[in-house]
N, C-alpha and C positions, 0 to 999 in steps of 0.2 A: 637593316640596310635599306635606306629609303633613299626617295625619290622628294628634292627637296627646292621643288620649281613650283610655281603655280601652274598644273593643267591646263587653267582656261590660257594662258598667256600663250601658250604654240598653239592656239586655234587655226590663227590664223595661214600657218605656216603648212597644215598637212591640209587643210582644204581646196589647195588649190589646184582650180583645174580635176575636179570629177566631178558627178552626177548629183543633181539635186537630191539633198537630206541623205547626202553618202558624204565619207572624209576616207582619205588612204592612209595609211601606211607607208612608211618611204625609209628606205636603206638611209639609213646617215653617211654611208661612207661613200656613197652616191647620188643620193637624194630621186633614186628608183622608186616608183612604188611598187610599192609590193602586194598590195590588195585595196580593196576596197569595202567599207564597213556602213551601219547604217548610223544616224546621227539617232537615236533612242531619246525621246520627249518624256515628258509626265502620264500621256498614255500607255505609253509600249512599258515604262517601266511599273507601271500600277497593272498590268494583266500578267506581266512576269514573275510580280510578289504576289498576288490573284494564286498563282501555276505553283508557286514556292510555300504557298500556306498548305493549301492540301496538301503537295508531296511531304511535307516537314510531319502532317499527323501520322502518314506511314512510317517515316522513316524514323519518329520517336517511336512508334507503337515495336518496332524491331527488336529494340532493348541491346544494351550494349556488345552483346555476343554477335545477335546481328547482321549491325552495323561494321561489327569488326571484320567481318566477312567480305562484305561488299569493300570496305574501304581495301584491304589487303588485295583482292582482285581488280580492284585500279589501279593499288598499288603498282603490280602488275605489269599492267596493260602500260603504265607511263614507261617503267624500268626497261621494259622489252624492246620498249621505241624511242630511247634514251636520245640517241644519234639524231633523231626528225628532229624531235623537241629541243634538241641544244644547236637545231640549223637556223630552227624560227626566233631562237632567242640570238644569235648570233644577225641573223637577215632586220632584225629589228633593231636592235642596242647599237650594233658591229663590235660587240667584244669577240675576244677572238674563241675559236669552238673551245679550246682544252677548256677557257674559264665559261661558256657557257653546260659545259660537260659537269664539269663540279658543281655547277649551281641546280643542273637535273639532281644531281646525286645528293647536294644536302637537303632538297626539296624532298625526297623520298626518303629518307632515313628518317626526317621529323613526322610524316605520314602516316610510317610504319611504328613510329612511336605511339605518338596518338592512339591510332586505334587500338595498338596493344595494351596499354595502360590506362585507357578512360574509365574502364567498368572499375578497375582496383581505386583508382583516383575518386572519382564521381561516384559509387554507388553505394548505397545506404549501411552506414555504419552506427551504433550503438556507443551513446556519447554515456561520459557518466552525470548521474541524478542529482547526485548531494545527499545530505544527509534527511535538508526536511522534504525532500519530493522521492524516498528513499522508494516509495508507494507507485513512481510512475516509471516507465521506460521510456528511452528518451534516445530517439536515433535523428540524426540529420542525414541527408543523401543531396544531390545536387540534380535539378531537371533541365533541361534544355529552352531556351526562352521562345523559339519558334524557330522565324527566320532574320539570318543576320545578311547585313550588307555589307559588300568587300570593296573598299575602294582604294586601287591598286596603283604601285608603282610603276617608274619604266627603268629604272638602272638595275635593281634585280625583278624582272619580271614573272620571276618565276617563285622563287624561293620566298621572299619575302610575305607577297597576299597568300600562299600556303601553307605562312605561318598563322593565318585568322584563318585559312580557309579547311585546313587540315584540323583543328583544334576545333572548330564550329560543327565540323561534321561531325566527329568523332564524341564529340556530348551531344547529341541528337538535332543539330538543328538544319534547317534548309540554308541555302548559300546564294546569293545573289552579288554576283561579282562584275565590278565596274573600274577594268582594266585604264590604266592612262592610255590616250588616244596614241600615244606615240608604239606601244606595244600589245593591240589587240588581239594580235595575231597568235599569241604566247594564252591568253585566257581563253580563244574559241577552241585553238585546240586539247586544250583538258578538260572543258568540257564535250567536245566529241568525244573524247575517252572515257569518261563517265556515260555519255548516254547511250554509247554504242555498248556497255553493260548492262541497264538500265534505263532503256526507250522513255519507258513510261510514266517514270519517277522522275520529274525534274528536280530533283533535289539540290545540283547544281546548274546556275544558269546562267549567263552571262548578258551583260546590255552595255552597250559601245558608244562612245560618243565624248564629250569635252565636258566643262565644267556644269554647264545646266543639269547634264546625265546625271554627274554623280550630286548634285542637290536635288533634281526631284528623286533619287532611291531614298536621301536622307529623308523626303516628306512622305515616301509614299507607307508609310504603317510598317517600315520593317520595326523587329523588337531590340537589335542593338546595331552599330556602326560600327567597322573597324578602319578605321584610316592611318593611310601611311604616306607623309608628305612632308611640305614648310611647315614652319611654325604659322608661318601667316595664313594660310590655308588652312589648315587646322583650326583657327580661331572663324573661321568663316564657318567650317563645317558643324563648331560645337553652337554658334549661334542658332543655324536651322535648326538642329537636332532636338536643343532647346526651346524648342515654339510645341515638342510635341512632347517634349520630357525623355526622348531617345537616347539613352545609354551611348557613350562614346570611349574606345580605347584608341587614343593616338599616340603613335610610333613617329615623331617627327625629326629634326636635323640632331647634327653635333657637331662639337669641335675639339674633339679629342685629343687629350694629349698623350702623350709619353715621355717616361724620367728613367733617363742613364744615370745611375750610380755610378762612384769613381771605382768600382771594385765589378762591373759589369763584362760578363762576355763582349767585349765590343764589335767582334765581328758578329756573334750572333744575332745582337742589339740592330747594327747595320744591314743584315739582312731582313729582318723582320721590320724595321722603317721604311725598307725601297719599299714593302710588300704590301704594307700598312700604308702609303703615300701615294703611292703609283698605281700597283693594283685598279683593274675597274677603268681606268683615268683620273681616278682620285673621285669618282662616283661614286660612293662609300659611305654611308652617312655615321660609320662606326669605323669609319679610318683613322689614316694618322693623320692630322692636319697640322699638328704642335709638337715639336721634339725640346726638352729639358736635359740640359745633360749637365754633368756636376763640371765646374773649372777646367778641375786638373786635368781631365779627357777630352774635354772640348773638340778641341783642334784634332786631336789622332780620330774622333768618331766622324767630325764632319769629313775628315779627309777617306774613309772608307764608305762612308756612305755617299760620297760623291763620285769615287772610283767607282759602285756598284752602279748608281745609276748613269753614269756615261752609257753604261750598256744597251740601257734598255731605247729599244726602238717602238715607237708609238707605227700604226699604220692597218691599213683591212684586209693585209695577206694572213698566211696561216700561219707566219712566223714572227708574227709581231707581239710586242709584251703586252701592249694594249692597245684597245683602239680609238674612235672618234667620240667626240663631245656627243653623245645622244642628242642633247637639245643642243643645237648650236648656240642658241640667245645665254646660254652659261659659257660661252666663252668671254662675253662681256663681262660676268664677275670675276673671272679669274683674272683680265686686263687688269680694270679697276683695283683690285685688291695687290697685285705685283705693284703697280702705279703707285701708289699709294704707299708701300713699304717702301718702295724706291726712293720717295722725296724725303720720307718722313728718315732718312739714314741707312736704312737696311743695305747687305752687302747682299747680290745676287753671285753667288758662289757656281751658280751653274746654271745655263739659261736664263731668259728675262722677258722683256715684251716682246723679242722677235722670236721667244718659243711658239709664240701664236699662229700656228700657219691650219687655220681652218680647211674639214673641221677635226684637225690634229692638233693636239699640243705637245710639246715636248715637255717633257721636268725639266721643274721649276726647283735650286731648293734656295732660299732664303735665311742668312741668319743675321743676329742682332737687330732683330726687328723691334720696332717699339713698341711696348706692353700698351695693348688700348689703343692701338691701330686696326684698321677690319680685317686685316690679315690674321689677329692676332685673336679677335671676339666674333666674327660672322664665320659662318661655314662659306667654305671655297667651295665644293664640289669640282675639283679639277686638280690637274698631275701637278699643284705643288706642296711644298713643305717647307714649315721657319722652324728653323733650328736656336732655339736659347741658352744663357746661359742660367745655370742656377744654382746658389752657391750651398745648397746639401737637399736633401730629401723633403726637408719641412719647407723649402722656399720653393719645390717643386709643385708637391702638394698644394701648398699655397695660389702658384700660380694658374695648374691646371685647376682649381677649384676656383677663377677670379672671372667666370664668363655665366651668360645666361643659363648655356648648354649644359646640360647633364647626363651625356647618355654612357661613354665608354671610355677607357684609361688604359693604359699598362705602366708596370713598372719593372725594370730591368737591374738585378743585382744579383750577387750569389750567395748575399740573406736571405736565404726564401722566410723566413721568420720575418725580417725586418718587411719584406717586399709585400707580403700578405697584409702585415700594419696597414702599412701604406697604401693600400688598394681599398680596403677599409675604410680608410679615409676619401678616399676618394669621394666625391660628391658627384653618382653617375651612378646609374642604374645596374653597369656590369662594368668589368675589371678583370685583365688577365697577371699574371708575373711570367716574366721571361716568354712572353710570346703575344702575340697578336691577335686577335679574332678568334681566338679559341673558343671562348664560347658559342662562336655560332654553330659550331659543330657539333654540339652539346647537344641531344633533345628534352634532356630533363630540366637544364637549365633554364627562367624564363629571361627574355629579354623585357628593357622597356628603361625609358628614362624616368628624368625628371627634372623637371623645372619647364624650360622651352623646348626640350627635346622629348614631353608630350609626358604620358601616364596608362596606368594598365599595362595589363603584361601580357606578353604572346609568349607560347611554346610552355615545355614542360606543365609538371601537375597546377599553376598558378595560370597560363598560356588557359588551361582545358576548363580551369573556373571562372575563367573572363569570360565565357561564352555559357555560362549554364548562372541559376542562380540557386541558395541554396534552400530546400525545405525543409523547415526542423515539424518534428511529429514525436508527440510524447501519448504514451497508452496506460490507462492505469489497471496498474495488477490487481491490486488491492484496494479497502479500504484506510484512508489516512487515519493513524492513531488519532492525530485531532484534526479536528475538520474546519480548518480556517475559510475555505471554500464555501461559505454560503454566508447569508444575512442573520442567521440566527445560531452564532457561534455559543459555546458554553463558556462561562468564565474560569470553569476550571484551566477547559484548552489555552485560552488566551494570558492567564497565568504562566501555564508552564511553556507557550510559545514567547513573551517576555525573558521569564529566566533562561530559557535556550541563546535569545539575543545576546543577553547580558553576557553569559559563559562563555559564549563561541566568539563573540567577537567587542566585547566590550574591555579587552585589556590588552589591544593593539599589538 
């Protein structure tokens, strides 16, 4: 779930009006601030990775039992103060508390993942030899690469950079985390929760500031990058990265579709689109942005899922389904891309440009859009959704595999045999049947796309190798029967190393 704006581009917007080499924070649903942070140069962040190298040699020398210890006593310490932490993600985003609540809650259960399963994941296992190195033992194990840098979202500010930052801990490395300007407030305080544990140990740390921030971490000697952002940002950050040869996992946009079969729960279907669409404000970068639905249901699916979303009320009270545009400047995408379906024939079935009433938007849903409109190949990031038609499952497929994006899908039918096919096919990193975002709730599962929607993987046992690399170590027991291992072989051995060739693998 990313954040899918260029950081540097609201510089301008949260700086204004506070203290030199400070920038705030500011309520979106009010445009309050709410704190103020410091702007972190190439100095401050180069004595911070400085502070994160040594902590990082203690905190591998712990070994994963540990680690596991301290990490579960954060654990902890966030869980206890669930309610604070889902006010500052609220005070920041303005999603409303319930969905800032559950984003505490999937952020800790991936957490408590982690640390529970990295020693069984990551620690040295005993591979098999083969037959001619029958003489050596031969274990590979996974080490931690040092310290890694976290460069964060602001739609989930929580859950998602805790997806690199819980996983980086947990295979032993230091965390240097470089929150988007728009929700710092969300990164300082998990780190006071860590160090009010753990004074001494910086092992988690944070540094605040706009896009220069997060390119001097990229320069300053961390040993991998985890970013989670645009695609276009993204190709910025693997350019620095590449000046020093730094490992990069990015987590970037999508544009997700979903395919109704004519044999689908349709009200389920219906439910799980408002939820998939609107959800967040349509902040979601694994939402629903594409609906497919077979002919024959068409019209009975868009009429229930237009009935559900009548309901929902956008707004910054406690009773609202969702709230404002985080970045106000993505109300302009969402303009242009309604605009845009509008001329190009689209029927606005519910809402349309005067949804826009900043920084709210109403849903939006759209159907009969043109295939290869922006509405149809760019990520929206905002409350709406085009509903298509599609004349069976393989023209669904087809369609939701016809964009850059590859990160997530669903399919809806009560073939679960067929619906699994289907998801398979998919060309997207994750894929649910009969439901939506399930996998985020998954800790074993890993996420991650593919194509424009980035590469590497976060979370589960794949999530915990992104962050470690692997060392193979082979030990010899014995003496080899023949000793190919040196300059002055016998011709016997190299005879019956020949006929060994030949037999084992000379008859395909």
């Amino acid at each position: 779930m990313t954040q899918e704006v260029d950081q540097e581009a609201s510089g301008a917007e949260a700086t204004a009006a506070v203290a030199p080499g400070m920038f705030a924070s500011r309520d979106p649903r009010t445009n309050a601030v709410l704190a103020e942070y410091p702007i972190d140069g190439p100095p401050e962040v180069d004595r911070v990775v400085d502070r994160a190298r040594a902590a990082a040699r203690w905190w591998g020398d712990l070994g994963f039992d540990g680690r596991r210890r301290w990490l579960l006593s954060w654990k902890g310490a966030i869980a206890a103060d669930a309610k604070a932490l889902a006010a500052v993600i609220t005070a920041e985003t303005g999603k409303p508390a319930d969905d800032a609540l559950l984003e505490v809650m999937l952020a800790v259960e991936h957490l408590d993942w982690a640390a529970r399963k990295a020693g069984k994941v990551l620690g040295r296992k005993k591979v098999s030899s083969g037959l001619v190195s029958a003489n050596l033992e031969a274990t590979v194990r996974y080490q931690p690469f040092g310290v890694v840098g976290v460069i964060g979202p602001w739609n989930y500010p929580l859950y998602t950079p805790m997806g690199s930052i819980s996983y980086a801990l947990a295979a032993g490395n230091a965390v240097v985390f470089k929150p988007s300007e728009l929700t710092p407030g969300v990164a300082v305080w998990i780190a006071e929760k860590w160090n009010a544990l753990v004074p001494n140990q910086p092992v988690l740390q944070v540094v605040t500031g706009f896009g220069d921030t997060g390119t001097a971490l990229c320069r300053s000697g961390v040993d991998k990058i985890a970013f989670t952002g645009s695609t276009a940002t993204a190709k910025k950050v693997m350019a620095t990265c590449a000046e020093t040869l730094t490992p990069l996992v990015a987590e970037c946009g999508g544009k997700d579709a979903m395919l109704v079969c004519h044999d689908a729960d349709l009200d389920a279907a219906a439910d799980f689109a408002v939820f998939g669409a609107f959800g967040n404000a349509g902040q979601t970068c694994v939402g629903v942005e594409r609906i497919y639905v077979a002919d024959e249901v068409f019209d009975d699916f868009v009429a229930r899922v237009t009935d559900k979303t009548r309901r929902l009320r956008p707004g910054g009270g406690p009773d609202a389904s969702y709230g404002p545009m985080t970045l106000g400047r993505q109300s302009e995408v969402v303009r242009g891309q309604i605009a845009d379906a509008l001329d190009r024939g689209a029927t606005a079935v519910l809402g349309g440009l005067g949804s826009i009433r900043e920084p709210y938007i109403e849903p939006v849903i759209l159907t009969d859009v043109p295939e290869g409109t922006v509405a149809t190949t760019e990520e929206t990031f905002g409350p709406t959704v085009v509903i298509n038609r599609m004349a069976d499952l393989d023209d669904g497929v087809a369609k939701a595999n016809a964009v850059s994006y590859g990160l997530g899908g669903s399919i809806f039918t009560r073939d679960s045999r067929r619906g699994v096919e289907a998801a398979e096919r998919l060309r997207s990193g994750v894929a649910s049947v009969n439901s939506v975002l399930g996998f985020a709730a998954v800790p074993s599962l890993p996420l991650g796309g593919v194509g424009d929607s980035g590469f590497g993987r976060i979370h589960g046992a794949d999530g915990l190798r992104e962050f470690s690399y692997p060392k193979a170590v082979t030990r010899q027991r014995y003496r080899a029967p023949m000793n190919l291992l040196t300059l002055e072989r016998k011709a016997r051995d190299m005879k019956i190393a020949a006929w060994l060739l030949k037999t084992r693998h000379g008859r395909g």
